[in-house]
PDB file of N, CA, C and O in Angstrom:
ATOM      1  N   UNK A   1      17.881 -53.136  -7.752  1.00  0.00           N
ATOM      2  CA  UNK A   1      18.126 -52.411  -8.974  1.00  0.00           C
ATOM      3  C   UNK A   1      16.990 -52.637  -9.978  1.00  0.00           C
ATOM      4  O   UNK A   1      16.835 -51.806 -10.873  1.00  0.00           O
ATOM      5  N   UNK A   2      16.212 -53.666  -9.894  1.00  0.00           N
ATOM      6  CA  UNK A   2      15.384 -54.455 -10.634  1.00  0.00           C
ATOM      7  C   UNK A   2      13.514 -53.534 -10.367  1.00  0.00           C
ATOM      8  O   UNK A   2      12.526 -53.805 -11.050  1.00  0.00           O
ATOM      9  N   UNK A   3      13.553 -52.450  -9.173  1.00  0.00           N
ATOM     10  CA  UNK A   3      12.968 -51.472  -9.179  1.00  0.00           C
ATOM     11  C   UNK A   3      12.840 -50.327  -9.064  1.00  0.00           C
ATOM     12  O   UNK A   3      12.046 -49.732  -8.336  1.00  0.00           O
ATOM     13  N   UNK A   4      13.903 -49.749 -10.043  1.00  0.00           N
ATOM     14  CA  UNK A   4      14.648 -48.674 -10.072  1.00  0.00           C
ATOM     15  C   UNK A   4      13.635 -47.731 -11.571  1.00  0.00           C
ATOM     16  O   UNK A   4      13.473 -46.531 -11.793  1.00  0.00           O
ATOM     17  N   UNK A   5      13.162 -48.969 -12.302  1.00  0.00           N
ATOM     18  CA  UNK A   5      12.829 -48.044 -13.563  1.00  0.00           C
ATOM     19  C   UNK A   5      11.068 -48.367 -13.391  1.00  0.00           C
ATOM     20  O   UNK A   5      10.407 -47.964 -14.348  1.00  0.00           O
ATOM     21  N   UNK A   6      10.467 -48.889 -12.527  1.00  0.00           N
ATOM     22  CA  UNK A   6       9.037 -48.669 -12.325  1.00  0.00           C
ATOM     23  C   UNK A   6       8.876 -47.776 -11.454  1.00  0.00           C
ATOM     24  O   UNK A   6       7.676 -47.508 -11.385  1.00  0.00           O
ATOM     25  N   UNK A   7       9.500 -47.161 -10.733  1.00  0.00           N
ATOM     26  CA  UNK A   7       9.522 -46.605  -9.402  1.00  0.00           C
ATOM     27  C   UNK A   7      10.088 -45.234  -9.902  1.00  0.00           C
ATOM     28  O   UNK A   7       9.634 -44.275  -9.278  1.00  0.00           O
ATOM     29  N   UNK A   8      10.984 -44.932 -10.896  1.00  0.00           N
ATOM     30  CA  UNK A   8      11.076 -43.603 -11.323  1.00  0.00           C
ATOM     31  C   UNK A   8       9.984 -43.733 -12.382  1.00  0.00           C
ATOM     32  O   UNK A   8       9.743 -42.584 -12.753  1.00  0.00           O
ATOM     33  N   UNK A   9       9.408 -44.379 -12.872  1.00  0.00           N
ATOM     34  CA  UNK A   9       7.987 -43.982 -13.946  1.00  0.00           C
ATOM     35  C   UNK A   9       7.122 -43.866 -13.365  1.00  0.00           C
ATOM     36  O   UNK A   9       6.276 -43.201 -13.961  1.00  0.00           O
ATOM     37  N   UNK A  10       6.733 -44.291 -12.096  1.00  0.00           N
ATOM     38  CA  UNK A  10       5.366 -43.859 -10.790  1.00  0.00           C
ATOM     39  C   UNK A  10       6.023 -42.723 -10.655  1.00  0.00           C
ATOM     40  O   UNK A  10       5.334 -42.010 -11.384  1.00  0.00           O
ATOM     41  N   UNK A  11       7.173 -41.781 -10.094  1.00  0.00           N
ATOM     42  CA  UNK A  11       7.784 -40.669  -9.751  1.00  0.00           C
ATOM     43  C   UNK A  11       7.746 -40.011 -10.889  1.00  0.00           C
ATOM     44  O   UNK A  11       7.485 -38.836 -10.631  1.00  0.00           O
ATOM     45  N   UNK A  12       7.885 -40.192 -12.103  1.00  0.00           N
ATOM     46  CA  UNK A  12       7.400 -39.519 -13.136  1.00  0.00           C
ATOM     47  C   UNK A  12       6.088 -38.848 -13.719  1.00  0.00           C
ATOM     48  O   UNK A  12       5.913 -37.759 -14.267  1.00  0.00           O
ATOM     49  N   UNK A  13       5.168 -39.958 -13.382  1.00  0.00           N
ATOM     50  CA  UNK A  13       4.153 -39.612 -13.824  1.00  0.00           C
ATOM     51  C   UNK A  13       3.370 -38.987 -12.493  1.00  0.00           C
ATOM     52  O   UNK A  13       2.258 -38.567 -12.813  1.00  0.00           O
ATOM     53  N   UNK A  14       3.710 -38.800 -10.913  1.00  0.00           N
ATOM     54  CA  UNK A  14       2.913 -38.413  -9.840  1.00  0.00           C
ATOM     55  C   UNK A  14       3.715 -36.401 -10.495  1.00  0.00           C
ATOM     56  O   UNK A  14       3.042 -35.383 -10.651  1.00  0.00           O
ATOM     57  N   UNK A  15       5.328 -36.566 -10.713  1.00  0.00           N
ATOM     58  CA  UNK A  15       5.618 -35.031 -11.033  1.00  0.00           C
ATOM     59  C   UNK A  15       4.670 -34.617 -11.938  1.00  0.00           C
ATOM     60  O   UNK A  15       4.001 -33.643 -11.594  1.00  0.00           O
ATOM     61  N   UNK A  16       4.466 -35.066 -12.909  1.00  0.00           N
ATOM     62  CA  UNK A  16       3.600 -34.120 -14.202  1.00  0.00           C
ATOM     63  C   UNK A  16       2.296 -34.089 -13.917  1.00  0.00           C
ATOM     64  O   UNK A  16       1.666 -33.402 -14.720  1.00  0.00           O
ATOM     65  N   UNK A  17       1.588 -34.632 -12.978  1.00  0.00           N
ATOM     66  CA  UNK A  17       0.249 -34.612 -12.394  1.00  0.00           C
ATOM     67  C   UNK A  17       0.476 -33.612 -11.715  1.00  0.00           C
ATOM     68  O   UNK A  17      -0.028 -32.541 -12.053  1.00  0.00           O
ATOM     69  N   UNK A  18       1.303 -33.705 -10.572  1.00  0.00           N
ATOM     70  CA  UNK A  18       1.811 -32.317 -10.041  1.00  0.00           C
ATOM     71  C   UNK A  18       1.902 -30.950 -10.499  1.00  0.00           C
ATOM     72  O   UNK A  18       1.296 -30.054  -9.911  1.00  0.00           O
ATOM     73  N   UNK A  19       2.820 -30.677 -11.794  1.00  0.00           N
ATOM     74  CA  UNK A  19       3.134 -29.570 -12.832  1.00  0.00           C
ATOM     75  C   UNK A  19       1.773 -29.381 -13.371  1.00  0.00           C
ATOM     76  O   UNK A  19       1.469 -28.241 -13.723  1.00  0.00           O
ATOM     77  N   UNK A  20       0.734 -30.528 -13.509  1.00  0.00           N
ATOM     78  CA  UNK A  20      -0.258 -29.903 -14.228  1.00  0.00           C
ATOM     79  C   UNK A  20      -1.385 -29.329 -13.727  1.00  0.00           C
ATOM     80  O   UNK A  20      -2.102 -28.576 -14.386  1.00  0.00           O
ATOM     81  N   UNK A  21      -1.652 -29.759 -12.187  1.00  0.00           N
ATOM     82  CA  UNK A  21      -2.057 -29.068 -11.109  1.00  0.00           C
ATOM     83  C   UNK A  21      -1.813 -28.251 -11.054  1.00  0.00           C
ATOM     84  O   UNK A  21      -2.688 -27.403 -11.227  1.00  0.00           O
ATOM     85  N   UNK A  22      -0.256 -27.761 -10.733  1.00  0.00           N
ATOM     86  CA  UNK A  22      -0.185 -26.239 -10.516  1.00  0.00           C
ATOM     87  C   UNK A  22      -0.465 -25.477 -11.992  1.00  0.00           C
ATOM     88  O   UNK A  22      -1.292 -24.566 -11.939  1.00  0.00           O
ATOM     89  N   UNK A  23       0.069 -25.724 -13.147  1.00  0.00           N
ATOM     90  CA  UNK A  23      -0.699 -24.990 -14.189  1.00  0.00           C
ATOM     91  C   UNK A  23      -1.582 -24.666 -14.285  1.00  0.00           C
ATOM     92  O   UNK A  23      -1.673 -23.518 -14.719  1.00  0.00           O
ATOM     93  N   UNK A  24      -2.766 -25.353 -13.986  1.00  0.00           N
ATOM     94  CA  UNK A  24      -4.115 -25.031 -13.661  1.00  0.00           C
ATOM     95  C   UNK A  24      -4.337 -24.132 -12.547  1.00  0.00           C
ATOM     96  O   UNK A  24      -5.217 -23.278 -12.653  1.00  0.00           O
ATOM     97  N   UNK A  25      -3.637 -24.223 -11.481  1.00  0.00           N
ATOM     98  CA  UNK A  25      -3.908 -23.434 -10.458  1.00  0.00           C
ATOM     99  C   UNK A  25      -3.274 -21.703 -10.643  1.00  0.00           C
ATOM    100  O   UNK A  25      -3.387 -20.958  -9.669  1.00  0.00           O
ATOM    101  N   UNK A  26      -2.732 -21.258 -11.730  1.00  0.00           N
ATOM    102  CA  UNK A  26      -2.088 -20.275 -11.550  1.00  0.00           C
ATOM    103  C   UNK A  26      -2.963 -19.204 -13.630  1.00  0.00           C
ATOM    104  O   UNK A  26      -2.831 -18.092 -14.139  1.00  0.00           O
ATOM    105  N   UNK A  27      -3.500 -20.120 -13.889  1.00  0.00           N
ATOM    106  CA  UNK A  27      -4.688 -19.601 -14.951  1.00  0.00           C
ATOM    107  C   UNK A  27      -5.882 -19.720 -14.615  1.00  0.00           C
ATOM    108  O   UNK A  27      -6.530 -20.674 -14.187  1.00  0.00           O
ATOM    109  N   UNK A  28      -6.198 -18.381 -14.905  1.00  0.00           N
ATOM    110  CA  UNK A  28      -7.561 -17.752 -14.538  1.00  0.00           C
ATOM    111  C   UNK A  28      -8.796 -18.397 -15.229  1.00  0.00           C
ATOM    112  O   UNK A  28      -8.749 -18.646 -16.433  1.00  0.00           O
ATOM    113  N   UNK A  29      -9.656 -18.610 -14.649  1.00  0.00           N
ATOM    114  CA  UNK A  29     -10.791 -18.946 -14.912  1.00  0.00           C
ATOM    115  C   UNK A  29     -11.791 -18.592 -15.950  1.00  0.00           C
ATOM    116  O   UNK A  29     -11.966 -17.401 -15.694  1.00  0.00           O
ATOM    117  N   UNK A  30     -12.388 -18.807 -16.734  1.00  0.00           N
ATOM    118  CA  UNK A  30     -12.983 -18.038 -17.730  1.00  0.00           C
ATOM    119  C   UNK A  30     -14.384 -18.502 -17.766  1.00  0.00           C
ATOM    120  O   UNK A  30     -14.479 -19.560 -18.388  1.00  0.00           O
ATOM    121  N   UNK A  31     -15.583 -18.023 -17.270  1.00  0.00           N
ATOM    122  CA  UNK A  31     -17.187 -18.917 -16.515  1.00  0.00           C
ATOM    123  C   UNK A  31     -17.728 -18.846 -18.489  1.00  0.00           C
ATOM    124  O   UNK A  31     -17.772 -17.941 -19.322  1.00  0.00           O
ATOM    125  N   UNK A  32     -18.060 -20.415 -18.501  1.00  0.00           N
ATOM    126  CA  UNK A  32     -18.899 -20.209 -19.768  1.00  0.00           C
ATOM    127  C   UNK A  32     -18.405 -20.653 -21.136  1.00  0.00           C
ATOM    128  O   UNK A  32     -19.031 -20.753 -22.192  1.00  0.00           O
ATOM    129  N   UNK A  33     -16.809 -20.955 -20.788  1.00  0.00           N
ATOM    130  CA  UNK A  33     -15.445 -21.071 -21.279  1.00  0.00           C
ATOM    131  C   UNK A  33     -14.887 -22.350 -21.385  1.00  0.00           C
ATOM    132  O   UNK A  33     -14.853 -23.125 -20.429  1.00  0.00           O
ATOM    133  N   UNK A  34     -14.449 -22.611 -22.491  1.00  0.00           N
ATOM    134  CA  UNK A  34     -13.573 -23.917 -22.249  1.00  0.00           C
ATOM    135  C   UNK A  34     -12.106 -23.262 -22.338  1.00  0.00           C
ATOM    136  O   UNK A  34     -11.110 -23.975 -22.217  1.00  0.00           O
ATOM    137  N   UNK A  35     -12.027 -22.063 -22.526  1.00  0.00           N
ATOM    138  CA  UNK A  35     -10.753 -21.290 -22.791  1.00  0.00           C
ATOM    139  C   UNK A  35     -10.119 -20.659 -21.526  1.00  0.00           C
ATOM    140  O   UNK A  35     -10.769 -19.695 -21.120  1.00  0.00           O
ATOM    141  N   UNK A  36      -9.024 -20.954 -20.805  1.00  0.00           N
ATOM    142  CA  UNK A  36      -8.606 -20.237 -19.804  1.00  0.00           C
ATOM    143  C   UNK A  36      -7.878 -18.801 -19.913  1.00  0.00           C
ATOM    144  O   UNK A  36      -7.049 -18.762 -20.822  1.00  0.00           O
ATOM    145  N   UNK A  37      -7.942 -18.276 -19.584  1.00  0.00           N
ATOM    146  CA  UNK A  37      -7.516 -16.504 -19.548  1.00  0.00           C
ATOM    147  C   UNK A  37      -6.062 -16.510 -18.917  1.00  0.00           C
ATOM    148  O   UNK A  37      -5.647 -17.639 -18.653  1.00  0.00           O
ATOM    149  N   UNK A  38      -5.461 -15.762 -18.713  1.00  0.00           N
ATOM    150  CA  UNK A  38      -3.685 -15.482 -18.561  1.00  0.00           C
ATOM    151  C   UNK A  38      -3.561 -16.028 -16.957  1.00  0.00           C
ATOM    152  O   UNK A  38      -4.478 -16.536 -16.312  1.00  0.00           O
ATOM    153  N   UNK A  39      -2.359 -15.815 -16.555  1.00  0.00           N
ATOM    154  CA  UNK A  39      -2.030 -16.367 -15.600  1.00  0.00           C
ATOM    155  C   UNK A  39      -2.495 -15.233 -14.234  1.00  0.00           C
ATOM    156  O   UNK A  39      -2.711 -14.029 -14.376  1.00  0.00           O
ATOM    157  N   UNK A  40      -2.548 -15.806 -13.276  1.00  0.00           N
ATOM    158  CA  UNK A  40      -3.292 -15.095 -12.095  1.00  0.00           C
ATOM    159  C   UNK A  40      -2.879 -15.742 -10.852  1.00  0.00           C
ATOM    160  O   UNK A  40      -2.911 -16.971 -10.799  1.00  0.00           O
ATOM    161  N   UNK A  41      -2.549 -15.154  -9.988  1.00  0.00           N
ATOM    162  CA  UNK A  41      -2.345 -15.194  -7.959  1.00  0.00           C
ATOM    163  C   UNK A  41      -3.848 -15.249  -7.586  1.00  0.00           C
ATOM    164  O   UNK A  41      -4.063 -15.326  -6.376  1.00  0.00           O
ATOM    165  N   UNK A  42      -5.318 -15.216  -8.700  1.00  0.00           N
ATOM    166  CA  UNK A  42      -6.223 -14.857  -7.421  1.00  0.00           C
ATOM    167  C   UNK A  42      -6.860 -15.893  -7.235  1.00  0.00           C
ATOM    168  O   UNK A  42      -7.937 -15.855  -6.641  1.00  0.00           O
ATOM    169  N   UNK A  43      -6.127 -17.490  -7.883  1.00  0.00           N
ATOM    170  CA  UNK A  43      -7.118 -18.147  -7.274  1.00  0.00           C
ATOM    171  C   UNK A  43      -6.225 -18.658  -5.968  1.00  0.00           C
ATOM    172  O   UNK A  43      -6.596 -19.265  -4.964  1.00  0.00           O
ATOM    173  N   UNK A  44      -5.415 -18.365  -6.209  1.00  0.00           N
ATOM    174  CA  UNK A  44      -4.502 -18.425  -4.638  1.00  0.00           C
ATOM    175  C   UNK A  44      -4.709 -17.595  -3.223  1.00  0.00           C
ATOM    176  O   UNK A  44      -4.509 -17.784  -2.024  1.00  0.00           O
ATOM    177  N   UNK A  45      -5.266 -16.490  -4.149  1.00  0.00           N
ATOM    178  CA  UNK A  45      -5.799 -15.293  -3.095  1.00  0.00           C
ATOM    179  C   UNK A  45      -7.291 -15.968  -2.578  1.00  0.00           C
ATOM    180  O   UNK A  45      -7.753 -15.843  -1.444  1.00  0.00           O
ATOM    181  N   UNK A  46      -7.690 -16.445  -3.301  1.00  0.00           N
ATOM    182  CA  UNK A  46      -9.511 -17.024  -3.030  1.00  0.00           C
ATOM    183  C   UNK A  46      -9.042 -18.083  -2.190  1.00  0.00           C
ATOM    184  O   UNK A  46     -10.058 -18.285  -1.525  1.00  0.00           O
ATOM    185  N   UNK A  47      -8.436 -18.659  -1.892  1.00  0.00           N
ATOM    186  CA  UNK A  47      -8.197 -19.877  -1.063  1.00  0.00           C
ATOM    187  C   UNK A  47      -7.969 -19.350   0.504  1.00  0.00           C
ATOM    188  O   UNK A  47      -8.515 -19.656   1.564  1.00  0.00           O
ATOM    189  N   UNK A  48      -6.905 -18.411   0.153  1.00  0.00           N
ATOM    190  CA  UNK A  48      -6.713 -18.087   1.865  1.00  0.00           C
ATOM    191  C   UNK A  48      -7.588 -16.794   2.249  1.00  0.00           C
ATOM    192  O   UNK A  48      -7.333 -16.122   3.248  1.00  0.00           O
ATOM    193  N   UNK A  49      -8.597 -16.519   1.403  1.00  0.00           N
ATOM    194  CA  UNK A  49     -10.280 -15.910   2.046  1.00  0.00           C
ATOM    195  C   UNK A  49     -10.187 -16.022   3.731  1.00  0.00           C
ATOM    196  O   UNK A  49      -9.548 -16.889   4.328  1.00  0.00           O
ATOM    197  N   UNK A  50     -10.766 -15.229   4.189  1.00  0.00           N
ATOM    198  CA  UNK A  50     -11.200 -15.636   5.470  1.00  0.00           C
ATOM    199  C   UNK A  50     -11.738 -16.607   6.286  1.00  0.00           C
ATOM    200  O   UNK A  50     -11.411 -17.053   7.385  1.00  0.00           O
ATOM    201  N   UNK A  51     -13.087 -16.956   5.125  1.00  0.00           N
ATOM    202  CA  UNK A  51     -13.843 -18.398   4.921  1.00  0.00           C
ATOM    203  C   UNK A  51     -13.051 -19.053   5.286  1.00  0.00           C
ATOM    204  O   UNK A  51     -13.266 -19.633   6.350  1.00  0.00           O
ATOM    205  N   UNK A  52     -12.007 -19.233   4.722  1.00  0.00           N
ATOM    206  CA  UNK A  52     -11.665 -20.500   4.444  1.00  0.00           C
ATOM    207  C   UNK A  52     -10.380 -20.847   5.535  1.00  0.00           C
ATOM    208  O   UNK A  52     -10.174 -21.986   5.953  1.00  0.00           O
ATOM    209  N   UNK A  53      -9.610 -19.730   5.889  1.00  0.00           N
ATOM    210  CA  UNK A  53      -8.747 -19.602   6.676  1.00  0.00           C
ATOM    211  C   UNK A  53      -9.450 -20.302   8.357  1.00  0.00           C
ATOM    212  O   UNK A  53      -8.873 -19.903   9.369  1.00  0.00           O
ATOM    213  N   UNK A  54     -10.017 -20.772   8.443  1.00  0.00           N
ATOM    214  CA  UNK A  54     -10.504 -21.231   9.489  1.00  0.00           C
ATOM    215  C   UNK A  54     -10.225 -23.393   9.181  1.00  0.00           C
ATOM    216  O   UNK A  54      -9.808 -24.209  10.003  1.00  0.00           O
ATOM    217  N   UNK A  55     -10.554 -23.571   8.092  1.00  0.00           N
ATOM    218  CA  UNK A  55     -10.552 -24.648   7.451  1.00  0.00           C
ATOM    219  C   UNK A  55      -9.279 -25.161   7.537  1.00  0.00           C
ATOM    220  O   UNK A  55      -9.111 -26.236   8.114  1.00  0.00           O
ATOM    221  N   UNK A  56      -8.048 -24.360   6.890  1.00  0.00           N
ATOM    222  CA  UNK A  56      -7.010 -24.866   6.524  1.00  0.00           C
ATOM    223  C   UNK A  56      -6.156 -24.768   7.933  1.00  0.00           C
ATOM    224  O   UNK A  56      -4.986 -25.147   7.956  1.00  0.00           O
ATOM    225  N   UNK A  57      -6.952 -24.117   9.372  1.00  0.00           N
ATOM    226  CA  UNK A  57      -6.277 -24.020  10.612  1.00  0.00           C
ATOM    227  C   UNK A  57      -6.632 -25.442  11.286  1.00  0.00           C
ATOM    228  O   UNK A  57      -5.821 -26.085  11.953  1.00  0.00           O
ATOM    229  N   UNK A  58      -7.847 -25.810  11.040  1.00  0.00           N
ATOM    230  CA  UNK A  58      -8.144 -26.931  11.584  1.00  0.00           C
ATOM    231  C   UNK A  58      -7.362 -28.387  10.874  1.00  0.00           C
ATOM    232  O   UNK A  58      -7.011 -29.408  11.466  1.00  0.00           O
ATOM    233  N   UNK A  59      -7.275 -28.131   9.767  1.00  0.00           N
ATOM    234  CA  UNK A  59      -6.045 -29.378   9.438  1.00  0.00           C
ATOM    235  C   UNK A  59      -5.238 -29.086   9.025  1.00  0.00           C
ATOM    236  O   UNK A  59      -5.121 -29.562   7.896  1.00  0.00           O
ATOM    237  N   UNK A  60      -3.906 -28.031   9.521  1.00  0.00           N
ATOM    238  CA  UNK A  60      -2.809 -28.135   9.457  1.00  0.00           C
ATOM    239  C   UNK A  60      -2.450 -28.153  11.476  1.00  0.00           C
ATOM    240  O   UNK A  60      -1.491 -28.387  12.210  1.00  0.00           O
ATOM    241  N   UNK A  61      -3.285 -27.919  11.559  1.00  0.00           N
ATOM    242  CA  UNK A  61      -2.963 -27.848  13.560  1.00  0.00           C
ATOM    243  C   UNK A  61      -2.612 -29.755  14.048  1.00  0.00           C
ATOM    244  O   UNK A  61      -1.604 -30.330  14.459  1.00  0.00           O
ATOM    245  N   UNK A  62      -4.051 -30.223  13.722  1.00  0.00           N
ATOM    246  CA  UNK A  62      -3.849 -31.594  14.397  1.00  0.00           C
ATOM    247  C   UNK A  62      -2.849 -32.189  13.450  1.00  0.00           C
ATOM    248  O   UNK A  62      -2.137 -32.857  14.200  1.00  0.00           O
ATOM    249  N   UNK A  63      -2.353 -32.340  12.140  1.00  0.00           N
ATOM    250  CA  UNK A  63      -1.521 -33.030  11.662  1.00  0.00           C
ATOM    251  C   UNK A  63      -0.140 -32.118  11.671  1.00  0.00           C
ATOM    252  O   UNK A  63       0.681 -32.106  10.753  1.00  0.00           O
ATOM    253  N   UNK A  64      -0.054 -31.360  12.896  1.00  0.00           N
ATOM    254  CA  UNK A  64       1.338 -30.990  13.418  1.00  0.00           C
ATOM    255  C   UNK A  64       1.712 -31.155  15.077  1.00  0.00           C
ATOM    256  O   UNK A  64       2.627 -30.851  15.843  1.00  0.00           O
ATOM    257  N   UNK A  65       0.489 -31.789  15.112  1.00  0.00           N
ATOM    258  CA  UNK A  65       0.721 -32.411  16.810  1.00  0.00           C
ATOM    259  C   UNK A  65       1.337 -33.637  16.660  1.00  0.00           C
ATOM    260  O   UNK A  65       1.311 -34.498  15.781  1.00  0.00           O
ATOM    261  N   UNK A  66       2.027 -33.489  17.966  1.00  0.00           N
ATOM    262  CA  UNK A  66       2.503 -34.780  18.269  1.00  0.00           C
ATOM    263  C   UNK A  66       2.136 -35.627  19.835  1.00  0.00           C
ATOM    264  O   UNK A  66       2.181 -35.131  20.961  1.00  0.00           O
ATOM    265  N   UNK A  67       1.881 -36.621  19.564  1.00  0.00           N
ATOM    266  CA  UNK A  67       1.487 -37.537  21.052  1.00  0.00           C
ATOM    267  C   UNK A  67       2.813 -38.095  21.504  1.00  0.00           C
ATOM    268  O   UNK A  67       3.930 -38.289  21.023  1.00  0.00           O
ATOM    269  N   UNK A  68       2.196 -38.261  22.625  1.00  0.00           N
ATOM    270  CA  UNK A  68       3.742 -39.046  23.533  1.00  0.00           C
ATOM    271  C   UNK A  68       4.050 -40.320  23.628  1.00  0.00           C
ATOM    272  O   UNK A  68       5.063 -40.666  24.237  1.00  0.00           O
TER     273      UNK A  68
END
């Protein structure tokens, strides 16, 4: 019981690192800017590019194998 309230404040503070990641990830970019522009899908769309779709096959494949 005695690590119940450090262990939800590490779980606290890994969520809002989390939330603030994705905030960032869903406002648009602004080059030149310290100001970000409205909310946007395209940097989500820029990720699964073609480029890149080769990348994210190679490590989601081996860390869904399993050995015997």
């Amino acid at each position: 019981m005695k690590l119940l309230l450090p262990a939800a404040v590490v779980l606290a503070v890994f969520a809002a690192a989390q939330a603030d990641l994705f905030r960032w990830s869903v406002l648009e970019f602004v080059p030149g800017s310290l100001q970000t522009g409205g909310l946007t899908l395209a940097n989500f769309r820029a990720a699964l590019a073609p480029q890149y779709l080769g990348a994210i096959r190679d490590t989601v494949l081996p860390s869904t194998s399993t050995q015997a």
